[in-house]
Structures are given as structure tokens and as C-alpha cells.
N, C-alpha and C positions, 0 to 999 in steps of 0.2 A: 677430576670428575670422569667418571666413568661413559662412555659410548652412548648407552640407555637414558642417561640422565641427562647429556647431551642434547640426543633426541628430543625426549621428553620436554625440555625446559624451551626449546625452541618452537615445537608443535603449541605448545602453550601461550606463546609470546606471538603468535601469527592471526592475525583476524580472518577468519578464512569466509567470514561473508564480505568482510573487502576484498581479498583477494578474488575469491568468486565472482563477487558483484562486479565488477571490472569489464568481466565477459559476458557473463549472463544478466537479462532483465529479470530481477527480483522481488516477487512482493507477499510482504510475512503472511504467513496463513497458522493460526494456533500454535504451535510453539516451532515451526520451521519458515523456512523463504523458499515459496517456490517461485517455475518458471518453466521455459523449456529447452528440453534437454540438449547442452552443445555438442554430443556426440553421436545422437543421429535423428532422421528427419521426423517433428510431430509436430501438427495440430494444436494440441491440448497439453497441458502440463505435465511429465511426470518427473521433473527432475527437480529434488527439493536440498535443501542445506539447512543441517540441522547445527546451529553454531556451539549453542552449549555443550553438546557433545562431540563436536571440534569432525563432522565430515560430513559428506556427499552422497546421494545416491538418486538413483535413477529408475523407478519402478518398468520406465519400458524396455532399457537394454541392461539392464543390469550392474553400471557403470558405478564404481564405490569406491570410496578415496576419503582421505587425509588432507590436509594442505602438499605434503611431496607427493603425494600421488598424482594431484590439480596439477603440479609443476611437470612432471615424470610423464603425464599420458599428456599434457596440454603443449607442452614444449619441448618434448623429446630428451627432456634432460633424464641424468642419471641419478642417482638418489642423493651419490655425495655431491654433485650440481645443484640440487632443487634445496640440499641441507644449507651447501651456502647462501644462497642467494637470500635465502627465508632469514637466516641466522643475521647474515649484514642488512638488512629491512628490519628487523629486530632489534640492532645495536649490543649484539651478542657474536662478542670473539670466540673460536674455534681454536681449541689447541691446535700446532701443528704436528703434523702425521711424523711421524718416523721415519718409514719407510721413503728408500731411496725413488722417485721417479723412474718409470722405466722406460726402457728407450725408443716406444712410438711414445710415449706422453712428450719426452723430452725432443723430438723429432718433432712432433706438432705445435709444440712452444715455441722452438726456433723459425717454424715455418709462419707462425702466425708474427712473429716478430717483423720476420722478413716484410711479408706483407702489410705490415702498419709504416715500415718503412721507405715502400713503394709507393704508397698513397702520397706520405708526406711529401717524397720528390715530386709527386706524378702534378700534387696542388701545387709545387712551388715554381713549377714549369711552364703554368699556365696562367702566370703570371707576367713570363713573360711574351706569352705569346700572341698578339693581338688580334692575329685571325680568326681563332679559338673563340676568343673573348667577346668579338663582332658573332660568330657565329650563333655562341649561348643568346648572346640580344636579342639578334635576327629572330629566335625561336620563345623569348618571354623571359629568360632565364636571370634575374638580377636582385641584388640584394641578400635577404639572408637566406632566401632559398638555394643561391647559388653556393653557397658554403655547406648549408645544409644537404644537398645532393652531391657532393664531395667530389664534384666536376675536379680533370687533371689533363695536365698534357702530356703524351710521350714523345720525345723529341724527335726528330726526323736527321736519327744517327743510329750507327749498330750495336752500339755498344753502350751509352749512355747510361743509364739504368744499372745494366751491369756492375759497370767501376765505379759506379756509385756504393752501391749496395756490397763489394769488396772491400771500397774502403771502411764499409763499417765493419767489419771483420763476419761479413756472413761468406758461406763457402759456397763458390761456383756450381758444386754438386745440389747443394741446399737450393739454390735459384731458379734449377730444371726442377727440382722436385714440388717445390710450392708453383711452378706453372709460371714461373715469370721470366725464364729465358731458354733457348731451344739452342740448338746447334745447327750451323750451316754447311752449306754442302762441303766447304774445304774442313771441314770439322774446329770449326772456333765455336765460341759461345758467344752470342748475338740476345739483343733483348726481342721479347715473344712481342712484343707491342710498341711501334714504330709508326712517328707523323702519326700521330691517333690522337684524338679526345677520350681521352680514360672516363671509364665510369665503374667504381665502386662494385663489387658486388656482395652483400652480405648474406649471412647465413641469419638463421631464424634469431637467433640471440641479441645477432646486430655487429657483429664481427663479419671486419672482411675475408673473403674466401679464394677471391677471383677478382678478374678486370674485365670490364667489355673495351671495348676500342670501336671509335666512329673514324671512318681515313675523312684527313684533314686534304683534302685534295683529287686529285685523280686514283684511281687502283680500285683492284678489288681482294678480298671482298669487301665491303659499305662495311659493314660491324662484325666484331670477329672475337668472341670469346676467347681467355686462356685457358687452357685444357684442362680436364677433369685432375684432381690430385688427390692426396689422402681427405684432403677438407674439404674438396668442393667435388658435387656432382651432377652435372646438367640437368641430368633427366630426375632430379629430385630438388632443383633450387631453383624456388619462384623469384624472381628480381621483384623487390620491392616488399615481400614478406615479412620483413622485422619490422616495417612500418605499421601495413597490415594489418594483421594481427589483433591487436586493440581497436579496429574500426568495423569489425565483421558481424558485430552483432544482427545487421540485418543484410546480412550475406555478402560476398565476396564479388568482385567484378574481377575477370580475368580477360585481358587483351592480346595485342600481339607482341609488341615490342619496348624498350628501355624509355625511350623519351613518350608513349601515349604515358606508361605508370607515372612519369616524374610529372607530367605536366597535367594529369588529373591527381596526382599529391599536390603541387603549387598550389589549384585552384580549390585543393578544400576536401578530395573525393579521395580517402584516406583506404579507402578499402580496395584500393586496383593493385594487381601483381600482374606476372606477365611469367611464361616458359623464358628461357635460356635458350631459344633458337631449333629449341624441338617443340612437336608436336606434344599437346597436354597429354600427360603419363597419369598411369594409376597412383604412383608415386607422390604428384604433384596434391592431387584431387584428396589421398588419404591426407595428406600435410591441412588441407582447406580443412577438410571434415573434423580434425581435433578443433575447428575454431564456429565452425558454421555448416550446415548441411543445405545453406540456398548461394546458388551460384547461378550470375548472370554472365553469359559468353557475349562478348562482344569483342568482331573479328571485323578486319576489310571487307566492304563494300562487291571485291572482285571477286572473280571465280574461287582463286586458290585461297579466301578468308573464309567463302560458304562452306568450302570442303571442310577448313579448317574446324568450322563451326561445328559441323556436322559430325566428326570425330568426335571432338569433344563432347558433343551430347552421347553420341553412344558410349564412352566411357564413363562417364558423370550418372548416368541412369541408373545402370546394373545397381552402383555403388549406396541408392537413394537421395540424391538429390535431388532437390527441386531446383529445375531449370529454368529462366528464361534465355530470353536470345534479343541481343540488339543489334542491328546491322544497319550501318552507316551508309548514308548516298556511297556510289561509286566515285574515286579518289578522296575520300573523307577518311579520316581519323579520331581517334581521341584526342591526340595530340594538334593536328591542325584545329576543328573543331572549338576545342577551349581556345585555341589561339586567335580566333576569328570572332566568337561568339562569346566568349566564356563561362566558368563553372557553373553557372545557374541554369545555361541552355544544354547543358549537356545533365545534370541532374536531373529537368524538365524529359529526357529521353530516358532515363534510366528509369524513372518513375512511370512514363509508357510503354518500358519493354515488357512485350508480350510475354505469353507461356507457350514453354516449345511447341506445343500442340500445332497452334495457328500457322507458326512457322512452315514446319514438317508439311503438314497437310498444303500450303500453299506452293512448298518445295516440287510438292508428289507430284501434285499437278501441274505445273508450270511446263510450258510448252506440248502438252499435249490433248490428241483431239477426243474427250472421252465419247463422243458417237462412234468411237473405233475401238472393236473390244480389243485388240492386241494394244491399244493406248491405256485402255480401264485397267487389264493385267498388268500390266508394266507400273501404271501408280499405285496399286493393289497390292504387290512385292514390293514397292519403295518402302510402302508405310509398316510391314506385318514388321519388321525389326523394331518398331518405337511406340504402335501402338498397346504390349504387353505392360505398357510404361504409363498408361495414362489412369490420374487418381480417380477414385473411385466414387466419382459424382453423377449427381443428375446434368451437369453440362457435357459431362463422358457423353453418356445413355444420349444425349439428343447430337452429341458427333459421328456416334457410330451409326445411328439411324440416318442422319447427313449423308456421311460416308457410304452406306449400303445404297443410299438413293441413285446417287452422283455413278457411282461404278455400277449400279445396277446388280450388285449381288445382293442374296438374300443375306437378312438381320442376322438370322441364324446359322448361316455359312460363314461370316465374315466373326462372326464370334467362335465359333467352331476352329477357323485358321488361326487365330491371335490365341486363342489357348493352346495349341499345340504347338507354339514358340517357348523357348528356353523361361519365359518368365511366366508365371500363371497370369491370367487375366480373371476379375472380375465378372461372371456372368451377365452381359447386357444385356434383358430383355424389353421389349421394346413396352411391353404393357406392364409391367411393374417398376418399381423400385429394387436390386438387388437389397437384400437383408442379410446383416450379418450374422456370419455363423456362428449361433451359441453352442457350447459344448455341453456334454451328456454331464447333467444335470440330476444327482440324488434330491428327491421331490421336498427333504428337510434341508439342503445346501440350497437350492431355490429360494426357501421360504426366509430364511437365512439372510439369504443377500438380498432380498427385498426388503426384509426388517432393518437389514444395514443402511441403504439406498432411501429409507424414507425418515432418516434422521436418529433410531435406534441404537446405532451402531454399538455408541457405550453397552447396554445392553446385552449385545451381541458380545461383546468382549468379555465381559464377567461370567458366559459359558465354560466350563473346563473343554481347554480344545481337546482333549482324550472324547466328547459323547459325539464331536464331528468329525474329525483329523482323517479318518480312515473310509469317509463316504470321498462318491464323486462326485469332481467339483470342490474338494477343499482346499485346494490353490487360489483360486477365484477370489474363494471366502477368506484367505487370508491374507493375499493381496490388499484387497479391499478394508480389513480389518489394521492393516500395517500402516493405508492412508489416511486412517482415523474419519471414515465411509464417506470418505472425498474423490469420486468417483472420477471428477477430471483428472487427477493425479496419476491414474493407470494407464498402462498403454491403450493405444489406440484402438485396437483390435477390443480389445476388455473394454475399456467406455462404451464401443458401437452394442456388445453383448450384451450388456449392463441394461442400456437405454433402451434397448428388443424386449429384454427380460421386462421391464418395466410396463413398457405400453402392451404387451400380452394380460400381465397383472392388472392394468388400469380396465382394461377391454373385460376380464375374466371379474371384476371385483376381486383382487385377491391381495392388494395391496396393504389393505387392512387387517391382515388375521392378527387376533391373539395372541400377544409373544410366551404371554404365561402357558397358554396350550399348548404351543411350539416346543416350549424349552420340554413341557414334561413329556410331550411324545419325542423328543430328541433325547432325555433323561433315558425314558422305557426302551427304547430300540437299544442303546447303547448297553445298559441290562441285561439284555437279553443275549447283544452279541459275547458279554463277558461271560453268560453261564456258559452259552454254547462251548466256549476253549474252555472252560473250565470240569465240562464235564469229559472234555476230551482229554484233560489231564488226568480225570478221575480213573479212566478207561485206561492208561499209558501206563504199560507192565514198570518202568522204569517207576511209578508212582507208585505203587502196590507194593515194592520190596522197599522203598524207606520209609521209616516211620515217619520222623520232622515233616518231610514234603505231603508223606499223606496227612497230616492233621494240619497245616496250614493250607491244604489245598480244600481239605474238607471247614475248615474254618470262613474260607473267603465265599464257599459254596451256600454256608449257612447266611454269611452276611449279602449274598448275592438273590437270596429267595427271600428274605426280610424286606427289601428294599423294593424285588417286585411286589411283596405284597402290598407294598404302603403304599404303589405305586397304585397299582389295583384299586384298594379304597379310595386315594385321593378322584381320581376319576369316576369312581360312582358317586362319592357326594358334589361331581361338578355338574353331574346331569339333574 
């Protein structure tokens, strides 16, 4: 069977609104399922799955797919990755390849070998170790979750690990390279994780990559990741991600550390990850955004979790996410927290975390006296970095007016500064409602999208798009025309113009016109623009010396003056 057919026979055999529906809330709408979109931040619907035609797309970022494509953009896989997994979901065998393995594949095979090997010691270690074992208790940890989070011990010796993983015939070079032993000062090879509680680390697939280590006793450092390798990368591997991943549907919780994830997983709260011991990266945030564009930070209670906090939002913003922010009493955790309380009283906080807004604004101000302007300035510069960020509601419009009260600057200064930040702001003015920007509008594309917007649409479509395509505004109209004039379906920006358009129309009586008058003054302009090129062809020396061109130029000329004229009559017997 050939490559193509391959393909073919497996895209076929894939439900790709099970697949889909997995991630996204879905609910059928005429012959598709919508929802919205999980690759970036809306409101309103635009992101539909049309199954009987086997894909995806997304009227507000443009996002279009296959089932491998879902796999390929959703999970970083690569096409021959996203080919198998679909195909073994399928219960369709895969010829095997020919071609020899090359030698990073077979170097990444070995190394992943290694590390399933590591694990197994690392469990059977901790088995014997009873300090370990009291410790996990001490903290909740028993039963099949403890299996399930793939708790381990590294012994409290140098070598351990090592000759273990020799005697399986893995090679001492192979052991630095996968991160799981280092060399000591007299130059021997030592295991990288010693007297440590192991903890797993997986990559987004669910394959381990890496070990954390907890010291089972005195020393430092507390926890202590194995080093960056061909497989694993800190600053791009959330802990707790493969779990994730399937629980994000209404956004992601991102914390600080290994044991807050594990023990808001135990108790039920499947969507927490956590950095690798850095500071949340761009890296981290894109990895979220293929699953979710709403992300709640929840950091230590102490100075260095608010900073933390506060990073994190301004990275997270730019990108579009919607943010909240939970911040725990001072000494509290997610981790203590569930362990004191548990998962009901920590979803009862999640369910009250604020939006960053309240946050920010309570930050700006905190410890200072605003009857002192160098205090007003000072919170005035806190906030112009985060305020470019805030959506574009009537609860905005009455913080900014808050805000200009509290600092004492004018309405119109203080929107003036926020717009000459790197992010444009929404004009706030204090006695309207900002309206959204409709675009220059051909006054038959208007009438158009109103006929579409008031149930028409069919209508609308059995126009030849040739008498509109080349006015302005025919993107709009065929946007709107592709959602089958299901106006929530379009981006965001297009709905708010859509529903401007509208309530003008309602205000103007114009919602009602004629569609029969519409189409034949849409018919007559379109006539018209064709004589026009076509007398411009008549005119074009290049036309004048061939015979053919001129009699079918002069042919289409005749059929072009017939048609205004019928056009002509039909209009006078409409008056």
C-alpha cells in the first residue's frame, strides 16, 4: 500500500469530533460543531469542526487542520508521531519503514531506555526505604496515587544507580548524556541524584525526560533537578503537563513547585503544572496556549511568589491570555492547603480568584500615601505597564475613571499615557461607551451583511460573488457568508462590527430593505463596472490588430449593453 493510501485509510478511520471534542466544548450547530477556539483567547465562537469533511477551522485566527494536524499543532508531535498514534487508535498496522534509524533517533532511544530504567531502580528503592515512605504519609501520599506519581528513591551512595544501569549494558557516556550521572572532582562517575526522593519528570507525551530529587535529610540544595539533555528542557517542561493537558478545558492553574501539582492532582484539580525551578517562560505559556488561552497564577503568599506572580502576568498578557491571580495567606500553599483543608476548599479559592486587574490595582497602591503626588506617580508608573491589558468593558471605563479619581489625574491624561504603551488601549471615555471600529463599508456590502445578519443569508449566497467580490468590505461579507450568517462564529472584532452595523440599521430603519432591489442594483453596478474594462479593451492597440480578440471583445460588449438595457426596463416597470 502505498504512502497516500496509508494516509488516506487512517484520516478516514479517526473520529476527529471525538478526537476534538476531548479538548473542546462542542455543540452541533447545522451541519458542523462549534465552540471556542483552543488556540487563542474569545468570548464567542469561532472555532467549528466540520466532521464529514474530516477538519477544523477557526474563523478568528485562522487555525485549519486534519486530525494530524489537531495532533502536530496540539501536541507537538510530528506528522510520522501524530500518523501513529491515530493509526494504533484505529487498530491499523503501519508497514515498517526501511530506512536505517539515524543516529540522534537511535541515541534518543537508548537514552529514553536508560531513563525507564532509572525510574524502575529509583521505585524499587523506595521500597526499601522507610523514611521515604513515612515522609510521602506525613504529606497525604498513599495508595494508588503513590504508584501513580511514580515516587522513587536514590540511595544515599555514589555510585548506585550507576552500576546498576552498567550492569544493564547501558554505557557510562550514555548516563551523563541522559542527565542521570555527572563526574566528580577526582574525575569518576558518581550518580547526578543521591539520598534524594525521585520524582519523575515527564515530557508532554507522558514519557520520562528527567528526575527532580527532594534531599532526604540535611544538605542543600531542598530539590534539585537533573540537567537539561537532548530530551529534556527546563525552561520549556512544565511538571505535571501530560497529566494536564486533558483537564484545561477551562483553563490551566500554574503554581510553584513538584509536591503543590501532585497534591492538587490527588485531590481531584487535574489541570495544575508547575516551571522546573525557573521563572514562567514564553516557552512554558506557548506549550498552555495549544490547550487553553485562561490561565490562573497561583504563587506563595511571600514577597518572592508576588514577584513571581507579577512576572508571570506580564509575560502571559502580551501573549493573550486571560489571567487571574490567587494568592494564598502568607506560609500557605497548594500543597499544605489540600493537606489541611482539602480539594473542595481549595477549588472554593479557585472559583474566587480574581481578575488580574483588582490584583495589580491593589499591588500599585499598597503601602502608599496617594495625598502625596510623588506616591500618586509612583502608583501611576506601576500600573501604565498592565493597564494596555485590560478588556474592553464597561467595568474597564468605570476603573479607569476610579483610577483617574484615586491619582487625581485627568480621564483624558491617563488614557492618553496607556495608549502610548507598546500595546494599544481601547479609548476610555468617560461619557460614552467606546464603539467598535467598523471598516469602510461599499454602501451594497453594508446592505449585504444586513440582509445576511437578519436571517437572509441563503439568499445572499445564491448572488454570483463576481457582482460583489471586488467592492469594499467583501471579506466581511464572506466571512459571514462561510459561517452560514451565524454571526457569533466570527471573530471577535467582526461580531462587535456586525452588531454596531446592526443597531445603526435598527436606529436608521434600514434593516428591512428589499433584497430583490438590492440584488438588481448589485446586478446594475456590476454591468456597469464590466463595460467600463471592456471598453478599455476596445480602446487597447493590442485589441485592434487581432481579429479573434476584437470580435469576442466586441461580442461580450454587445451582450454587456443588452443586459443594461433589461436592466433599465426592469426598473422602470418597478416604479
Amino acid at each position: 500500500m502505498r504512502d497516500r493510501e496509508i494516509v488516506e485509510r487512517v484520516r478516514d478511520a479517526t473520529d476527529l469530533l471525538a478526537l476534538v471534542g476531548s479538548a473542546v466544548k462542542l455543540r452541533k450547530q447545522g451541519s458542523a460543531h462549534v465552540g471556542l477556539c483552543p488556540f487563542h483567547a474569545e468570548r464567542s465562537p469561532s472555532f467549528q469542526v466540520v466532521a464529514n469533511r474530516g477538519f477544523y477551522h477557526c474563523f478568528g485566527c485562522g487555525k485549519h487542520g486534519d486530525a494530524f494536524a489537531w495532533l502536530m499543532e496540539r501536541e507537538g508531535m510530528t506528522f510520522p508521531e501524530a500518523l501513529e498514534q491515530l493509526a494504533r487508535a484505529a487498530g491499523i498496522d503501519l508497514p515498517q519503514r526501511r530506512e536505517r534509524p539515524s543516529a540522534e533517533v537511535d541515541l534518543e532511544t537508548r537514552m529514553r531506555s536508560a531513563l525507564d530504567a532509572a525510574q524502575a531502580f529509583f521505585e524499587a528503592q523506595l521500597t526499601r526505604h522507610e523514611g521515604a515512605r513515612t515522609y510521602l504519609r506525613d504529606r497525604g501520599y498513599e495508595g494508588p496515587f503513590l504508584a501513580e506519581a511514580g515516587f522513587g528513591m536514590a540511595p544515599d551512595a555514589w555510585d548506585a544507580l550507576v552500576n546498576h544501569l552498567r550492569g544493564l549494558n547501558f554505557s557510562g557516556e550514555l548516563l551523563e548524556q541522559a542527565g542521570l550521572a555527572s563526574r566528580s572532582e577526582r574525575g569518576t562517575q558518581v550518580d547526578f541524584l543521591r539520598n534524594r526522593l525521585t520524582i519523575p519528570i515527564h515530557d508532554a507525551r507522558g514519557r520520562v525526560v528527567a528526575f527532580g530529587g527532594r534531599i532526604m535529610g540535611e544538605g542543600q540544595p531542598k530539590y534539585l533537578n537533573t540537567r537539561d539533555t537532548p530530551l529534556f528542557h527546563k525552561g520549556g517542561t512544565l511538571f505535571g503537563f501530560h497529566r494536564a493537558k486533558g483537564a484545561m478545558k477551562d483553563g490551566a492553574l500554574v503554581v510553584e513547585g513538584y509536591f503543590d501539582v501532585l497534591q492538587l492532582h490527588q485531590h481531584g484539580i487535574h489541570q495544575a503544572v508547575a516551571p522546573l525551578g525557573t521563572a514562567l517562560t514564553d516557552e512554558h505559556l506557548k506549550a498552555l496556549g495549544r490547550f487553553t488561552r485562561r490561565v490562573i497564577l497561583c504563587f506563595d503568599g511571600d514577597a518572592a511568589g508576588r514577584r513571581a506572580m507579577e512576572k508571570g502576568l506580564r509575560m502571559a498578557l502580551p501573549l493573550g491570555f486571560e489571567v487571574r491571580l490567587l494568592e494564598l495567606p502568607q506560609g500557605e500553599d497548594p500543597d499544605t492547603w489540600c493537606l489541611k483543608l482539602g480539594g473542595e476548599a481549595f477549588r472554593e479559592l479557585l472559583r474566587a480568584a480574581p481578575d488580574w486587574t483588582a490584583f495589580m490595582v491593589d499591588r500599585a497602591m499598597e503601602g502608599k500615601d496617594l495625598r502625596r503626588i510623588t506616591d500618586r506617580m509612583g502608583a501611576f508608573k506601576d500600573l501604565l505597564d498592565f493597564l494596555p491589558y485590560l478588556p474592553r468593558t464597561t467595568e474597564s471605563r468605570d476603573l479607569f475613571a476610579s483610577l483617574a479619581h484615586q491619582l487625581q489625574v485627568p480621564l483624558q491624561e491617563l488614557d492618553r499615557a496607556v495608549k502610548g504603551r507598546s500595546v494599544p488601549a481601547q479609548p476610555l471615555e468617560a461619557d460614552a461607551p467606546a464603539s467598535p471600529g467598523l471598516p469602510e463599508l461599499d454602501d451594497l456590502i453594508r446592505s449585504l451583511l444586513l440582509l445576511s445578519t437578519a436571517g437572509q443569508w441563503r439568499r445572499v449566497q445564491e448572488v454570483p460573488p463576481a457582482w460583489w467580490e471586488s467592492l469594499q468590505g467583501a471579506p466581511l461579507l464572506q466571512a459571514l457568508l462561510d459561517a452560514e450568517g451565524e454571526v457569533s462564529l466570527l471573530p471577535d472584532g467582526a461580531v462587535a462590527a456586525l452588531r454596531h452595523l446592526e443597531a445603526q440599521a435598527s436606529r436608521q430603519d434600514e434593516a428591512g430593505r428589499d433584497a430583490d432591489s438590492l440584488f438588481a442594483r448589485l446586478e446594475g453596478r456590476y454591468v456597469d463596472r464590466e463595460l467600463q474594462a471592456n471598453n478599455r479593451l476596445l480602446q487597447d492597440p493590442a485589441t485592434m490588430v487581432d481579429a479573434a480578440l476584437m470580435h469576442r471583445v466586441m461580442a461580450r460588449q454587445n451582450d454587456l449593453l443588452a443586459r443594461q438595457k433589461e436592466l433599465s426596463r426592469r426598473r422602470r416597470v418597478a416604479r
